[in-house]
N, C-alpha and C positions, 0 to 999 in steps of 0.2 A: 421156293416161294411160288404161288399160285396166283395166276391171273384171274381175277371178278368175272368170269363169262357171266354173263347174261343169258336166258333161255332162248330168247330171239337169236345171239347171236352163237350160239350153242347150235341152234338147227342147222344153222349155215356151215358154221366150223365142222360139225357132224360128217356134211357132206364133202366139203375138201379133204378130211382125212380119208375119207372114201376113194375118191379120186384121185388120192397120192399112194394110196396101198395099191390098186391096181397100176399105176403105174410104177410101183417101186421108188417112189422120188420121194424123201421125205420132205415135209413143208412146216412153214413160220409163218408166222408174222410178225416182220419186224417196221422199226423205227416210230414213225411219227404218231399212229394210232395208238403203238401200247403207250406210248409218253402222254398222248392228249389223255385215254382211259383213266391211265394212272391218278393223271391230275384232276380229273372230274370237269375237262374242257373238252365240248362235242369235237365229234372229226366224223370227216364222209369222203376218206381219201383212207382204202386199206391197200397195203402191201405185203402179200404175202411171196417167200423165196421159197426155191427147192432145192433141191439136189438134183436136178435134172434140165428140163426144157419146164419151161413157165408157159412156152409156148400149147404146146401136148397137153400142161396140166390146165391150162385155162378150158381148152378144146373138149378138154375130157369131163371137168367140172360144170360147164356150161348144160349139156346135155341129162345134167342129173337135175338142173331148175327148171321151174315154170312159172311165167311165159321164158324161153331158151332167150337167155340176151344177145343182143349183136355182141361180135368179140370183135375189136380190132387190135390189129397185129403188125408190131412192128418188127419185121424179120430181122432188120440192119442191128437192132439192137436186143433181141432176142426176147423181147418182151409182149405181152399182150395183155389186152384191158377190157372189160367192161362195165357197163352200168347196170346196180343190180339193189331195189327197194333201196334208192335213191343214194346208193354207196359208189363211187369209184374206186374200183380191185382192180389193180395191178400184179399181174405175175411176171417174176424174174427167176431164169437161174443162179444159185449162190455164184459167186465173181468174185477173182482177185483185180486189182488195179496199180497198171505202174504209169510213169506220166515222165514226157519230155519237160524242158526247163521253159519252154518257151509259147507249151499250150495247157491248157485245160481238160485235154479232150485226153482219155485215157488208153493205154493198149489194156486191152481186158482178155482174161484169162475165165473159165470153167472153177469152180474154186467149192471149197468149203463154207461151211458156214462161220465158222472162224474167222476165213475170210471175207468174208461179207460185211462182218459185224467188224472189223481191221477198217473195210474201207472207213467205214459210217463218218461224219463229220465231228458229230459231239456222242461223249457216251451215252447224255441222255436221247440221242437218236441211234443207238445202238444198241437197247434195249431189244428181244427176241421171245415167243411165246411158241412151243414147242404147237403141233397139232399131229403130233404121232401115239401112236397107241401108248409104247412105254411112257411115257412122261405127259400126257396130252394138257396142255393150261401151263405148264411149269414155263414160271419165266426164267431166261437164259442171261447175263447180265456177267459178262466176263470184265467190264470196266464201271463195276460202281456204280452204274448210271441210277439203279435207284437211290441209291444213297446221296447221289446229286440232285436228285430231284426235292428231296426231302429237303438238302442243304441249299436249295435255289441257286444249282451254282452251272455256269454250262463247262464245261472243260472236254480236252478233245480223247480220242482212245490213244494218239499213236502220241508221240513227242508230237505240238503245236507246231515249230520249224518246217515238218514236216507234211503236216495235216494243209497246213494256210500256205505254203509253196508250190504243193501240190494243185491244189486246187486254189486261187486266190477267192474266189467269190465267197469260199468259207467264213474268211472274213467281215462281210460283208454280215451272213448268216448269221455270223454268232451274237455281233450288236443285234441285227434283228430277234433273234432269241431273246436276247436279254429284253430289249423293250418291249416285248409280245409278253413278257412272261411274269418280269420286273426280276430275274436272277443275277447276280452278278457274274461276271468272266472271271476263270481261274486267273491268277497273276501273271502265271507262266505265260497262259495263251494271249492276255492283254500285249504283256511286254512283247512277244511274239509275232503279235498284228502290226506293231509301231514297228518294230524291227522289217518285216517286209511289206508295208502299204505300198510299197511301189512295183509289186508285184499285180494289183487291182490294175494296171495299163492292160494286159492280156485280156483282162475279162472284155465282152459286150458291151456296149451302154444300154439296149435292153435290159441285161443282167442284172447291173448294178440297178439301174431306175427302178425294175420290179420290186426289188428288194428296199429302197430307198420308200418307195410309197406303202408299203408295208408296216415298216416305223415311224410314216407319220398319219398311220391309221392305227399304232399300237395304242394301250388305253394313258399314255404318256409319253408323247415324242420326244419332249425333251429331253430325255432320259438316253434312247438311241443316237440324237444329234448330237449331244454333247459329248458320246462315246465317241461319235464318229472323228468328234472335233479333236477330243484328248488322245485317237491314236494316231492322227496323220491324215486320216480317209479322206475325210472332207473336205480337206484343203486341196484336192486330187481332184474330187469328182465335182465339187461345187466351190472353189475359191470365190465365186462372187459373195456367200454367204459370209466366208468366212472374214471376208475384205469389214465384214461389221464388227470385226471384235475388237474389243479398246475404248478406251475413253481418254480425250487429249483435254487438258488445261491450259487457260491464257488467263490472266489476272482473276486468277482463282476462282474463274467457272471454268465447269468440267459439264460437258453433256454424258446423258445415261449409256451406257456400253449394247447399243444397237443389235450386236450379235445375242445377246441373254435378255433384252427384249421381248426380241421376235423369237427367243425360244417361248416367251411367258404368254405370249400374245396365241402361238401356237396350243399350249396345253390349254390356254382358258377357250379357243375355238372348237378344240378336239372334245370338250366336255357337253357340248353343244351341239354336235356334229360328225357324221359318218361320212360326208361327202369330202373322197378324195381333192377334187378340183375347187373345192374352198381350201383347204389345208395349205393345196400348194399357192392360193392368194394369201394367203396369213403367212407362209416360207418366204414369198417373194414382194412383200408390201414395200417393204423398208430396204429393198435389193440396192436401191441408187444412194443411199445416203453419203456412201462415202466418196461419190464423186461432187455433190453439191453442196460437202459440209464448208462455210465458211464463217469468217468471226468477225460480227461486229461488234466496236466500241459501244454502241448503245440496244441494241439486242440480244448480245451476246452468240451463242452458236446456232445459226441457222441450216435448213437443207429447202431452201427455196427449190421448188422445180423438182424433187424428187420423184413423184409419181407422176411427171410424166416422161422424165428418163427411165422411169422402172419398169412404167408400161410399155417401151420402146425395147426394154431389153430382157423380157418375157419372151417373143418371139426365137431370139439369138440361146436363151438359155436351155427352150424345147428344143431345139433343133440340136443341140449340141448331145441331150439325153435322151433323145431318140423319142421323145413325149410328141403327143398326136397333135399336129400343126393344123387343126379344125377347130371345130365353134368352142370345145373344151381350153384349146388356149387363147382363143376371143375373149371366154369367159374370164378367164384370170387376170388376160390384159384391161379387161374394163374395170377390174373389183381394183386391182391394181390405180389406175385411172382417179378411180371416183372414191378414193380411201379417207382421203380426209375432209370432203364435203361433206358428211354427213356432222360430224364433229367442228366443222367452222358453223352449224347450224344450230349449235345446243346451247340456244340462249333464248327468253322469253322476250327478247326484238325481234326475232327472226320474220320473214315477209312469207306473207303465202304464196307468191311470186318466186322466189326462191326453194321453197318446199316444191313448188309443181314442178320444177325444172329440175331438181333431183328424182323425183318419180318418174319425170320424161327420160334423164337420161339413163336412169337406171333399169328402165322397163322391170321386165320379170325378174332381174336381180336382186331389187331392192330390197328383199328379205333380208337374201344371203348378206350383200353388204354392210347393212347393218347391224346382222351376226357378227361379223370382220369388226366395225367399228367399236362393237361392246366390248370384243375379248380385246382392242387396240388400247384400251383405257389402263395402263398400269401404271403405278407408283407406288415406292415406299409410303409415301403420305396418306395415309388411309383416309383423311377429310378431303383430301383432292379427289382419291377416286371416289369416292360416294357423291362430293359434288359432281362429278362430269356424267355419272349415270343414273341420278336425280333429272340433271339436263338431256340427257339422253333419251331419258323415259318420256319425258316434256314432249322432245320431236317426234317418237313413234307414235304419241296420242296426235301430233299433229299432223303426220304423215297420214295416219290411218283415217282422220277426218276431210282432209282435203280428197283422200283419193275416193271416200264413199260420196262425197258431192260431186267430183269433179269425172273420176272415172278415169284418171291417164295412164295407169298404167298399160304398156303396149298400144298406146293411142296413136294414132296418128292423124295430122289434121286433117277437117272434114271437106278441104280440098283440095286432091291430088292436083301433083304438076302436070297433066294428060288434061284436067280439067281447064287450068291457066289456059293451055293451049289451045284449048278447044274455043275457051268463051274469047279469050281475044285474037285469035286464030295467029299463033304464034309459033316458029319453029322451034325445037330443040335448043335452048340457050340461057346465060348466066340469069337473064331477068327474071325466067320463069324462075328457077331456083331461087333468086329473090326475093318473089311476091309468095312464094311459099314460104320463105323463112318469116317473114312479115307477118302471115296470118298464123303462125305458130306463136309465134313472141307475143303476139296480141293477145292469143291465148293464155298463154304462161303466165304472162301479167297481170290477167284478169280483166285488161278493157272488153272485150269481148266475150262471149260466151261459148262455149265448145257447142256450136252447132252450124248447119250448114249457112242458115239467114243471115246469121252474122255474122261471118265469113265472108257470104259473098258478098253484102253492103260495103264490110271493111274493107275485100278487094277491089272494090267500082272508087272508095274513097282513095286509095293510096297508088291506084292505076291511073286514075285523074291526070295529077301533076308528070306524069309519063308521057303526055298525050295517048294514052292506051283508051280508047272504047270498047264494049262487048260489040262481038256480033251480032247480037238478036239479046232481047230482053229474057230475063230468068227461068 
């Protein structure tokens, strides 16, 4: 069978058979490029092996382009790369690999292409496109992998026991596959990842995370989380999530099963949305419920206080997966925060006094969280959901109306505490932070107006009873 070159990429392949005949090395390209090709899904990440030094052959291929690319060269691993009409090419020598029990990292061996295509993880990444004279475009495909691709299915080349022991992060991979692709996992290799998920201890938590944000950037996460959930993973790497599954009964109420929620809440976000650090606010909105769920006799199941134990435990949960302890997890702590204001506001009482004080505390988020809120709205009862994003719709026309009058988003009031100090000549202390909070709330409220004049009146009015006077007049 014959791989679809392209004319463009015909010119290029042209010249690496070039540069593999003078060097005697014969070259491929294999794994993730022929698999995306195949599927008619872009890639700019090419891999081609040789029979030799990838090092040489880069060296040598480089020199026959124009503009000549930078090459960087990793000697320790015998590879080297460049960027070339916006592709990343990777050259390796073909390689076998054998592997201790207790690493990931392999003793590597000079090898075949045979062996190469041995290591690969799934067949459908072990797919090989010849660039030698005899055969030049023929694809190479010693485990099926087209015929899995056709079948949507990922499965591995070696026995699965083997593939996912060797390497755990595999596992990891192949749910990702699946959710990236929507293919199902072979049986063997399913039952296979249940049988050693306790193997994913060895991996990184970079590793795992990378991988983890991945699937819920696939074009259906729930599809990958609930893999993760049905073979053990997840209960490993994210037991907080999993702490949601269940629904418990007391005089025959039962609350919704939390954990398939916030899967639902998830895919309706993801349909909306390419932004990683929203996704992981829709992962981790509903993180605390099962520490604040309680029951009452006339309420029935409550999680009073959840989001802001949730937002508390945002911090503890990046830290643990190695996710970047800056304004990105600020962000998620706040969406986290302010998840269910927007939804105690979807009613035609609401105060404009209320409305501003979700613009205030949501600054430049309030998009996103109210992205959060729509996809939060699920139920079987389809008149409930249309009712709550009828009322939904209600608050973004009234959001959008207060902030084109009023202006708050990122506002802050029109006078700083350096000001306080100034006009009543005051040091560093709780009352300045007072009489600022004072002339904000006045704001919010609506007695005043967002501007400097009435501001400062307000503040000569409420400093009064202080014994507080200005220094000097306005």
């Amino acid at each position: 069978m014959l791989f679809d070159i392209t004319p463009e990429e015909k010119e290029f392949l042209d010249l690496v058979n070039h540069a593999s005949k003078e060097l005697e090395t014969p070259s491929y390209i294999v794994g993730g490029y022929v698999r995306d090709r195949i599927l008619g899904r872009p890639s700019k990440d090419l891999d081609i092996v040789c029979l030799g030094s990838g090092i040489k052959l880069a060296e040598k291929l480089s020199k026959k382009l124009f503009p000549i690319p930078q090459i960087t060269i990793f000697q320790r691993f015998g590879t080297a790369m460049f960027r070339y009409r916006g592709m990343d090419i990777e050259f390796v020598g073909a390689r076998k690999e054998s592997y201790h029990w207790d690493s990931r990292k392999p003793v590597v061996e000079n090898g075949t292409l045979q062996d190469d295509q041995n290591r690969r993880d799934f067949t459908i990444n072990a797919l090989a496109v010849s660039l030698n004279d005899s055969d030049f475009g023929t694809i190479i495909d010693p485990f099926n992998g087209f015929r899995d691709l056709e079948n949507k299915l990922i499965r591995t080349p070696l026995k699965p026991d083997k593939t996912f022991s060797d390497d755990p992060l595999r596992m990891m991979r192949a749910i990702r596959f699946a959710s990236q692709l929507n293919f199902n996992i072979a049986q063997e290799a399913l039952d296979s990842i249940k049988k050693n998920n306790t193997r994913i201890h060895i991996i990184s938590k970079e590793r795992i995370t990378t991988e983890l944000n991945k699937i819920l950037l696939s074009p259906k996460p729930s599809y990958g989380l609930n893999l993760l959930y049905q073979t053990g993973l997840l209960q490993i790497i994210l037991p907080e999530l999993t702490a949601l599954v269940g629904v418990e009964i007391k005089n025959g109420i039962g609350h919704k099963d939390n954990f398939y929620h916030t899967l639902e809440v998830i895919d309706n976000l993801r349909a909306e949305t390419d932004d990683l650090w929203l996704m992981w606010a829709a992962l981790t909105h509903d993180i605390a419920k099962p520490q604040t769920k309680r029951f009452d006799e006339t309420l029935g199941w409550t999680f009073h206080g959840h989001e802001t134990l949730g937002a508390a435990m945002v911090p503890r949960i990046f830290k643990k997966l190695r996710l970047p302890l800056d304004q990105k997890m600020k962000y998620v702590q706040k969406l986290v925060l302010l998840h269910l204001r927007p939804i105690a506001l979807t009613n035609d009482q609401v105060t404009d006094s209320a409305v501003r004080r979700l613009i205030f505390d949501a600054g430049e988020d309030i998009d996103d969280l109210l992205k959060l809120c729509k996809a939060d709205i699920t139920s079987k009862n389809e008149g409930k959901v249309q009712k709550y994003r009828n009322n939904y719709n209600y608050l973004i026309e009234k959001i959008k109306e207060i902030e084109e009058k009023d202006h708050l988003r990122n506002w802050q009031p029109p006078i700083s505490g350096e000001a306080i100090m100034r006009i009543f000549n005051l040091p560093p202390s709780r009352m300045v932070g007072t009489l600022k909070s004072a002339i904000k709330d006045a704001i919010l409220d609506g007695i005043i107006s967002n501007d400097y004049d009435s501001a400062y009146n307000h503040l000569l009015l409420i400093a009064e009873p202080l014994g507080l006077k200005p220094m000097q007049p306005q």
